[in-house]
Biopython code that builds the backbone (N, CA, C, O; Angstrom):
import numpy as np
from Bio.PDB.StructureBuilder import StructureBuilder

atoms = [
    (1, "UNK", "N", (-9.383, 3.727, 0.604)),
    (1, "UNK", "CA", (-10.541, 4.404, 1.150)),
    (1, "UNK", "C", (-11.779, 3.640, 0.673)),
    (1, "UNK", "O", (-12.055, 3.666, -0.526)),
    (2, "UNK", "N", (-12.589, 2.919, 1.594)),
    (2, "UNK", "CA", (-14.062, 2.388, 1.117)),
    (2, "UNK", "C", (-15.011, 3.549, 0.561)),
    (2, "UNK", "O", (-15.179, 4.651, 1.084)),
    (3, "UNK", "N", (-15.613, 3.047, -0.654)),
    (3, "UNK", "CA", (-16.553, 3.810, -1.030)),
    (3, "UNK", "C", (-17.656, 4.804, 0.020)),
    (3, "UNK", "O", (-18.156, 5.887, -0.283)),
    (4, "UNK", "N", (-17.776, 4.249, 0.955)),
    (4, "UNK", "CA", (-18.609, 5.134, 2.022)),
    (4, "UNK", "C", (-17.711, 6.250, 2.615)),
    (4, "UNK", "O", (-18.342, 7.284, 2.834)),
    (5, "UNK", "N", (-16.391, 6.295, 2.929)),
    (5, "UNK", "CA", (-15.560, 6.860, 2.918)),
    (5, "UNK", "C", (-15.472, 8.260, 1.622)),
    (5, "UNK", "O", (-15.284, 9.467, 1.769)),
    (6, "UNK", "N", (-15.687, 7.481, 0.481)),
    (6, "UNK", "CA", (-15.262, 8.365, -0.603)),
    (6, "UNK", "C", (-16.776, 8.893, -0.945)),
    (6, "UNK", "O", (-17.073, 9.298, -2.069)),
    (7, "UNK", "N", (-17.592, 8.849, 0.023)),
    (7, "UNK", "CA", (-19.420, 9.365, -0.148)),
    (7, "UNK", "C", (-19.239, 10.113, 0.596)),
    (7, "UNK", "O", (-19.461, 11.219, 0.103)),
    (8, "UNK", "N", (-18.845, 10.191, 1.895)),
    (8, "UNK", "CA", (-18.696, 10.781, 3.083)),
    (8, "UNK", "C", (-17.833, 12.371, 2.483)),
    (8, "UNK", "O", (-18.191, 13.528, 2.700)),
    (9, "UNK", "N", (-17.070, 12.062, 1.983)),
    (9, "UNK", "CA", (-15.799, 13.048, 1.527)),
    (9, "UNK", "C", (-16.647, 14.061, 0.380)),
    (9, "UNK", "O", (-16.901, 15.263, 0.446)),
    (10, "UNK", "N", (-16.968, 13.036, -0.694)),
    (10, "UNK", "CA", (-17.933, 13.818, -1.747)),
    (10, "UNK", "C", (-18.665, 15.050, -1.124)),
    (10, "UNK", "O", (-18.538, 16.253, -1.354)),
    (11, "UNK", "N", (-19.682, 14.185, -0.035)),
    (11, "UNK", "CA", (-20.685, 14.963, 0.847)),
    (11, "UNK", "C", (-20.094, 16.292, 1.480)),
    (11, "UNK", "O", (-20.407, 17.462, 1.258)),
    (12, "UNK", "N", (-19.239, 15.809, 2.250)),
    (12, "UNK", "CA", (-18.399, 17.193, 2.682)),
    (12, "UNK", "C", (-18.039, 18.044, 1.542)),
    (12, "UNK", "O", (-18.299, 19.244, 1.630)),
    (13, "UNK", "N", (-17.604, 17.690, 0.722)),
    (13, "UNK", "CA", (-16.715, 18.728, -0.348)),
    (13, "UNK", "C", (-18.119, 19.433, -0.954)),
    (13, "UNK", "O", (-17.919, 20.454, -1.611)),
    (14, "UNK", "N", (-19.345, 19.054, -0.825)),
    (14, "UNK", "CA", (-20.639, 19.516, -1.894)),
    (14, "UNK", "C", (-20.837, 20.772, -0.411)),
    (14, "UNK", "O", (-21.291, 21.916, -0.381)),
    (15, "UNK", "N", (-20.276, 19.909, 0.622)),
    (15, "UNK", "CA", (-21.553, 20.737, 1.926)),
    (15, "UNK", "C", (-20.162, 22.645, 1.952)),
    (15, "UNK", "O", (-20.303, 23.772, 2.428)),
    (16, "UNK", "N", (-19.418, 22.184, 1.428)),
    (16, "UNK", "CA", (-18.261, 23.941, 1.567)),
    (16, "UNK", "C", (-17.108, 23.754, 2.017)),
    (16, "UNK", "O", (-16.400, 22.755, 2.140)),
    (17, "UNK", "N", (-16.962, 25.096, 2.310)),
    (17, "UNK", "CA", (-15.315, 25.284, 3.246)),
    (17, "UNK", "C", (-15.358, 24.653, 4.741)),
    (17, "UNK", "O", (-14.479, 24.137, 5.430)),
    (18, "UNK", "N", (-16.636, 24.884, 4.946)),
    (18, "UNK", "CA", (-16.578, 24.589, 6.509)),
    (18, "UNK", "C", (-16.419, 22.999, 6.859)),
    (18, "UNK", "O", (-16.438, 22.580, 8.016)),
    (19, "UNK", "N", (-16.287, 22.317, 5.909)),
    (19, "UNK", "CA", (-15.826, 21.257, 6.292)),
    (19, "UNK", "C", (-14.083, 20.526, 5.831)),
    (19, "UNK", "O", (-13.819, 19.345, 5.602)),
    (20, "UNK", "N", (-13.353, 21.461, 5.822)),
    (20, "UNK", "CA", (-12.212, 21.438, 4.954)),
    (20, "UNK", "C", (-11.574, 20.737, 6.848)),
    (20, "UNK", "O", (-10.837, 19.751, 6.860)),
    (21, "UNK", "N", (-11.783, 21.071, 7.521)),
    (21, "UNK", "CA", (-10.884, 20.369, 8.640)),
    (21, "UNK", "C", (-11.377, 18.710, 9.075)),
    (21, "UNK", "O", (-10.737, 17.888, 9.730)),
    (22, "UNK", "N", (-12.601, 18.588, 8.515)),
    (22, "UNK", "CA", (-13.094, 17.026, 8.076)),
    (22, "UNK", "C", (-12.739, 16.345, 7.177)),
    (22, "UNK", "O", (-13.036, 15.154, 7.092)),
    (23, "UNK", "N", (-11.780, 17.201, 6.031)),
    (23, "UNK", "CA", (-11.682, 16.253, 4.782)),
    (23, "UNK", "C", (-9.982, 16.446, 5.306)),
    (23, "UNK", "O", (-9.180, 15.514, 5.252)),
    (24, "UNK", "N", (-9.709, 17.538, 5.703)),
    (24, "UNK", "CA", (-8.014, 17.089, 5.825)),
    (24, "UNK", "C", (-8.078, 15.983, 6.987)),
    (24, "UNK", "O", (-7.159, 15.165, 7.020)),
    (25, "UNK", "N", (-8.812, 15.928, 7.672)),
    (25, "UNK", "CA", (-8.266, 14.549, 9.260)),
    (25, "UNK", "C", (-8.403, 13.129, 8.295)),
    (25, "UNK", "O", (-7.794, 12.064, 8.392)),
    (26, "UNK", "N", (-9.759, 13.694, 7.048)),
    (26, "UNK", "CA", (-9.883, 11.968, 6.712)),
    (26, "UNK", "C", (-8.479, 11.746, 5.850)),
    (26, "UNK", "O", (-7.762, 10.810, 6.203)),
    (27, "UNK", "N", (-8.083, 12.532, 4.790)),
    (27, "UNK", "CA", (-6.919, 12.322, 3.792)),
    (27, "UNK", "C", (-5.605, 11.793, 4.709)),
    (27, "UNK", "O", (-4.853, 10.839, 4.510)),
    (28, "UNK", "N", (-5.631, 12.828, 5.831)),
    (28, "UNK", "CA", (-4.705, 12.454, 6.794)),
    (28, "UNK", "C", (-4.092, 11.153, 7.220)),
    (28, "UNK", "O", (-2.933, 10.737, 7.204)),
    (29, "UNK", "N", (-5.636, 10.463, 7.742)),
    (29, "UNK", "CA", (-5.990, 9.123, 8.163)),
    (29, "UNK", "C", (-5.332, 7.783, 6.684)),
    (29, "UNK", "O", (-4.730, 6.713, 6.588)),
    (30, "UNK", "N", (-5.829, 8.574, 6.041)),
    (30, "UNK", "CA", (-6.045, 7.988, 4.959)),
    (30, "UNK", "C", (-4.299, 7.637, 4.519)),
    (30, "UNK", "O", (-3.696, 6.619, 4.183)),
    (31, "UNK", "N", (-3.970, 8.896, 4.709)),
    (31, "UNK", "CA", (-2.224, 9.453, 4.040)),
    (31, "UNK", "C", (-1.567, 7.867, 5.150)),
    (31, "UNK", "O", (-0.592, 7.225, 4.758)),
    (32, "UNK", "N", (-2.083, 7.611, 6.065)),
    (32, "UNK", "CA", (-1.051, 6.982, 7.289)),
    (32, "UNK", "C", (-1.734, 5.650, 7.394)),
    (32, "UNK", "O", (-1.320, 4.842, 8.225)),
    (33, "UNK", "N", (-2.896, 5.315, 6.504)),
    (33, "UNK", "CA", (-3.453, 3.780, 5.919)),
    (33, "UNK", "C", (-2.320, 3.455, 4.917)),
    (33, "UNK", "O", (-1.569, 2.537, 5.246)),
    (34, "UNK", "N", (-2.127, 3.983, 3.922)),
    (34, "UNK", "CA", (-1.498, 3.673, 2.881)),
    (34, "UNK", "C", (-0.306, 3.810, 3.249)),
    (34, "UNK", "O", (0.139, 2.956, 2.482)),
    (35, "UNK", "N", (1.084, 4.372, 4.083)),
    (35, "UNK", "CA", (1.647, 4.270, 4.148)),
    (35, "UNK", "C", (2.188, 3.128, 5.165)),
    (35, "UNK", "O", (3.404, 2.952, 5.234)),
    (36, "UNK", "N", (1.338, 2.376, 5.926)),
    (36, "UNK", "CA", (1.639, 1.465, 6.597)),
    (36, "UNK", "C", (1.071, -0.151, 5.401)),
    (36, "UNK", "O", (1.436, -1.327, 5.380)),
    (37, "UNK", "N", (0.617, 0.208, 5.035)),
    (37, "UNK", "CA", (0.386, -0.679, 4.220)),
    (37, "UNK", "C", (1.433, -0.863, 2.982)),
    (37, "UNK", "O", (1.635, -1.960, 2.460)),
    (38, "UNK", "N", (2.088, 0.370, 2.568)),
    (38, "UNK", "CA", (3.361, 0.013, 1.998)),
    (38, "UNK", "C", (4.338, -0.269, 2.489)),
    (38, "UNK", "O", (5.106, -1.045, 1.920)),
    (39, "UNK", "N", (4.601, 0.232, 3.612)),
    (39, "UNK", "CA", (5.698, -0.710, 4.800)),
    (39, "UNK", "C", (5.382, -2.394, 4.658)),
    (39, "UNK", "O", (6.183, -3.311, 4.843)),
    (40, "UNK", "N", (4.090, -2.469, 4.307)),
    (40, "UNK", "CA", (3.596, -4.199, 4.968)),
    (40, "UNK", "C", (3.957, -4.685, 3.455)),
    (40, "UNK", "O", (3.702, -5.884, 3.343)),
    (41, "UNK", "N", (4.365, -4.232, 2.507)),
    (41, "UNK", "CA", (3.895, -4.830, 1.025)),
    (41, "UNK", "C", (5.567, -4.556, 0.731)),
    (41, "UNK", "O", (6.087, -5.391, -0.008)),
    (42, "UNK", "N", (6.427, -3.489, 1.230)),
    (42, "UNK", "CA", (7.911, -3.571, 0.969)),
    (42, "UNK", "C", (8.352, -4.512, 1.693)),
    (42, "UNK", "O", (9.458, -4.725, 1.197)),
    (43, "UNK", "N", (8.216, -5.253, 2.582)),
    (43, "UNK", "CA", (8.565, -6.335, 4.059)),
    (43, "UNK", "C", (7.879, -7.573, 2.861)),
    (43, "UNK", "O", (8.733, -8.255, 2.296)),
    (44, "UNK", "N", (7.083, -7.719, 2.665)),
    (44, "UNK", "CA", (6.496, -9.127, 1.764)),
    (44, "UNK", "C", (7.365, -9.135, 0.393)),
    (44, "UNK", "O", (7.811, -10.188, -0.063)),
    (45, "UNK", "N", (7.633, -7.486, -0.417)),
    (45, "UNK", "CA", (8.893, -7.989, -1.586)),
    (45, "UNK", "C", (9.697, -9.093, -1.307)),
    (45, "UNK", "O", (9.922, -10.210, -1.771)),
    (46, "UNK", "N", (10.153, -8.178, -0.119)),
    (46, "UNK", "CA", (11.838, -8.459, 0.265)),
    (46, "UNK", "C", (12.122, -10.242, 0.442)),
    (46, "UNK", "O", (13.113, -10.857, 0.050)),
    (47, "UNK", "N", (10.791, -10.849, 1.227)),
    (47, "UNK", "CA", (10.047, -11.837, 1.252)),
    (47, "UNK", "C", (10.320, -12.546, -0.322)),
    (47, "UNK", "O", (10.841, -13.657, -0.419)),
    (48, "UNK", "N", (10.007, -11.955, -1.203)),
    (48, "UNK", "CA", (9.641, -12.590, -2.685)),
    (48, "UNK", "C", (10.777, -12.570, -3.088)),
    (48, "UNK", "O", (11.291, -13.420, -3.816)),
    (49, "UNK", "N", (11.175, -11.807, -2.747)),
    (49, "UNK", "CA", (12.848, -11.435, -3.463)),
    (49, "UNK", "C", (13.990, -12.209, -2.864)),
    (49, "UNK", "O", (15.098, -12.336, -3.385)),
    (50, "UNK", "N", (13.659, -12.637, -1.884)),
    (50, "UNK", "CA", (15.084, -13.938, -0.867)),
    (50, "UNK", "C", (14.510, -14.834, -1.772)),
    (50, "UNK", "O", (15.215, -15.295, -2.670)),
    (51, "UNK", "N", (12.740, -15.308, -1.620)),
    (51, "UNK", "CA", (13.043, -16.565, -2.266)),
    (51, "UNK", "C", (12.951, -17.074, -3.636)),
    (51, "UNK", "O", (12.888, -18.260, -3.960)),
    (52, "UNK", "N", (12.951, -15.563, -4.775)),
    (52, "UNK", "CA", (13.601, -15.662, -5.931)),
    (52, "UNK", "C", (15.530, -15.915, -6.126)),
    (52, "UNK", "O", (16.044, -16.623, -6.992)),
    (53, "UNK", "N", (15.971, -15.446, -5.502)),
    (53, "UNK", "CA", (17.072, -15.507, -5.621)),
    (53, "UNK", "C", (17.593, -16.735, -5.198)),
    (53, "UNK", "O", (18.450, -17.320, -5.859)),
    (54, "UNK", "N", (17.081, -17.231, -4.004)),
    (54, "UNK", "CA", (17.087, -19.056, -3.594)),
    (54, "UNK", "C", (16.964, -19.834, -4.949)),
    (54, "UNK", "O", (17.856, -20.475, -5.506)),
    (55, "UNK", "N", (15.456, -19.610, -5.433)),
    (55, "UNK", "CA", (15.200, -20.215, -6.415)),
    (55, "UNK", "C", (16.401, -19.807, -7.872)),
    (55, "UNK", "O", (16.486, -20.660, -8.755)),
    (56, "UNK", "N", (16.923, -19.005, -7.953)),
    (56, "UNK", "CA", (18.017, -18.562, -8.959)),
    (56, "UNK", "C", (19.472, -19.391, -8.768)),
    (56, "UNK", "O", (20.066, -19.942, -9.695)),
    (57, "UNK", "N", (19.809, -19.367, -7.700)),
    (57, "UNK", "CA", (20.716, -20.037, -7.092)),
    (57, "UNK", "C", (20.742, -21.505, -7.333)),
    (57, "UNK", "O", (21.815, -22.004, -7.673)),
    (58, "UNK", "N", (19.682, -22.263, -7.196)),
    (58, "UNK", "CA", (19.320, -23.356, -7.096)),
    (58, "UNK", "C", (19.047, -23.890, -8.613)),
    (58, "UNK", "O", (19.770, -24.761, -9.096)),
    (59, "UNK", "N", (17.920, -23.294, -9.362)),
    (59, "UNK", "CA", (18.329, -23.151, -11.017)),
    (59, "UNK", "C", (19.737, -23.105, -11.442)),
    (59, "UNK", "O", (19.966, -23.943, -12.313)),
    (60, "UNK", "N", (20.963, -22.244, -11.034)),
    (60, "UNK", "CA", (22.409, -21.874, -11.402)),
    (60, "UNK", "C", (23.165, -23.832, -11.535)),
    (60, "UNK", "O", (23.638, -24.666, -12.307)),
    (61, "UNK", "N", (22.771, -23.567, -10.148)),
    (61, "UNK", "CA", (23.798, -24.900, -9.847)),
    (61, "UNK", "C", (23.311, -26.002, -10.333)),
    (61, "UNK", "O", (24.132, -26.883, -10.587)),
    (62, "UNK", "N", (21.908, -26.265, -10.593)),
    (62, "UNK", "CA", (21.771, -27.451, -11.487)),
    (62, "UNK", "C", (22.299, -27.873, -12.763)),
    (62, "UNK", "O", (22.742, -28.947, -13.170)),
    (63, "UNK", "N", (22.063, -26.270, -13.498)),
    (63, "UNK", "CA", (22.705, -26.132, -14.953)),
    (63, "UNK", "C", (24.267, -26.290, -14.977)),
    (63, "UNK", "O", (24.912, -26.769, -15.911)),
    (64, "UNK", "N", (24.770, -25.805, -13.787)),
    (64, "UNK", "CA", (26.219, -25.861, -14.043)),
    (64, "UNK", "C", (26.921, -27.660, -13.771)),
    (64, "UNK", "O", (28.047, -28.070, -14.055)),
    (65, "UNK", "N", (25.746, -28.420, -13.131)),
    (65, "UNK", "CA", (26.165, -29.694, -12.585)),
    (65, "UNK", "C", (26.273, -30.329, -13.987)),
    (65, "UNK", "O", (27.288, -31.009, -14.144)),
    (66, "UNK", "N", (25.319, -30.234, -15.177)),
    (66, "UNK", "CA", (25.325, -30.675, -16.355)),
    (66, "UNK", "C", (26.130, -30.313, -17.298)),
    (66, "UNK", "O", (26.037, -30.819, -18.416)),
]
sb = StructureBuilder()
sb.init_structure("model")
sb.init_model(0)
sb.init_chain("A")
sb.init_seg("    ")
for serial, (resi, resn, name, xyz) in enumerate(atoms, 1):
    if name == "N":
        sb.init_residue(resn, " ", resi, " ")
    sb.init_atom(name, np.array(xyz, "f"), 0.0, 1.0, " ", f" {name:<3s}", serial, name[0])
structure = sb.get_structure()
């Protein structure tokens, strides 16, 4: 959430109840930023993680050539 975002929210939460259906759409929004963005960051592990294990593999067999 950008700070103007988290001003915006402040603002609402100072202004009452009557804005409680403005702060749930933003958290909402917010709830379905971050979860696509952990989709994008579990897909880049998996990424790190083939080519650690390449690299493990490749370390293995050198040591074992000696």
């Amino acid at each position: 959430m950008s700070i103007s975002q988290i001003k915006q929210y402040v603002d609402w939460i100072m202004q009452g109840d009557e804005t409680v259906p403005k702060r749930l759409a933003m958290l909402t929004a917010h709830c379905q930023e971050i979860l696509e963005e952990l989709a994008m960051r579990k897909e880049s592990l998996r990424g790190v993680e083939l080519k650690i294990a390449c690299y493990q593999q490749y370390v293995e067999k050198k040591e074992n050539e000696r």
